[in-house]
Phi, psi and omega in degrees: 000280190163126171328332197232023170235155183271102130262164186266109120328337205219135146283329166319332198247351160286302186284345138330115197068018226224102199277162197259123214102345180304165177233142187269127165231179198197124185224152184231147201212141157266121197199142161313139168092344228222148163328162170288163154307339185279320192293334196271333157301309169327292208289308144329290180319324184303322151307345187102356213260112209291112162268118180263185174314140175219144204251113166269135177282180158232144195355310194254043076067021236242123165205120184337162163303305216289319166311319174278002170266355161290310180301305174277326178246014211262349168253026178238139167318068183339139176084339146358136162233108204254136174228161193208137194292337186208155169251027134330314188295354163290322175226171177290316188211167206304293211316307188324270162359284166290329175285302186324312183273329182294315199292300207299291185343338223243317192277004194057045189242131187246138224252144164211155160274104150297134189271106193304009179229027169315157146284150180299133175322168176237147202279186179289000000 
């Protein structure tokens, strides 16, 4: 993956490293290929990982990368913990993806994963 992903196994390894005062968000994408948003919300909650309200663009859209990494990230933090059921959810295509996962990495923003061969979480 890339030096500034995670992946997570646990709710203990989410919340692990996680600096204090930092904020957990959990974000979800609607994409070909990718869980629905409700499964991909299921699976985040189970981790414990807070979904608040989300905003879908819509589809025909056309925005450069940086407006859409303004748009999806532009209210996360250094120090932030952003987690995600796939890092699919960063870009459109691998290169989107990786410059994408590098920039939050580059904002001090820490990327976690859920790991799609986890064990069932374990509760709080």
């Amino acid at each position: 993956m890339s030096e500034h992903v995670e992946q997570v196994f646990t709710r203990n390894d989410i919340w692990r490293a996680r600096p204090a005062g930092s904020r957990l968000v959990g974000v979800v994408v609607a994409r070909e290929g990718m869980p629905s948003i409700v499964e991909q919300r299921r699976q985040l909650t189970s981790f414990g990982v807070p979904i608040g309200g989300f905003r879908h663009p819509a589809p025909n859209v056309v925005e450069t990368w940086e407006e859409r990494l303004n748009r999806l990230f532009g209210r996360l933090e250094r120090g932030d913990v952003v987690v995600v059921t796939s890092a699919r959810v960063f870009g459109r295509d691998a290169h989107e993806e990786a410059r994408t996962i590098a920039e939050l990495g580059n904002r001090g923003i820490i990327i976690k994963v859920l790991a799609h061969d986890a064990p069932a979480p374990e509760s709080a």
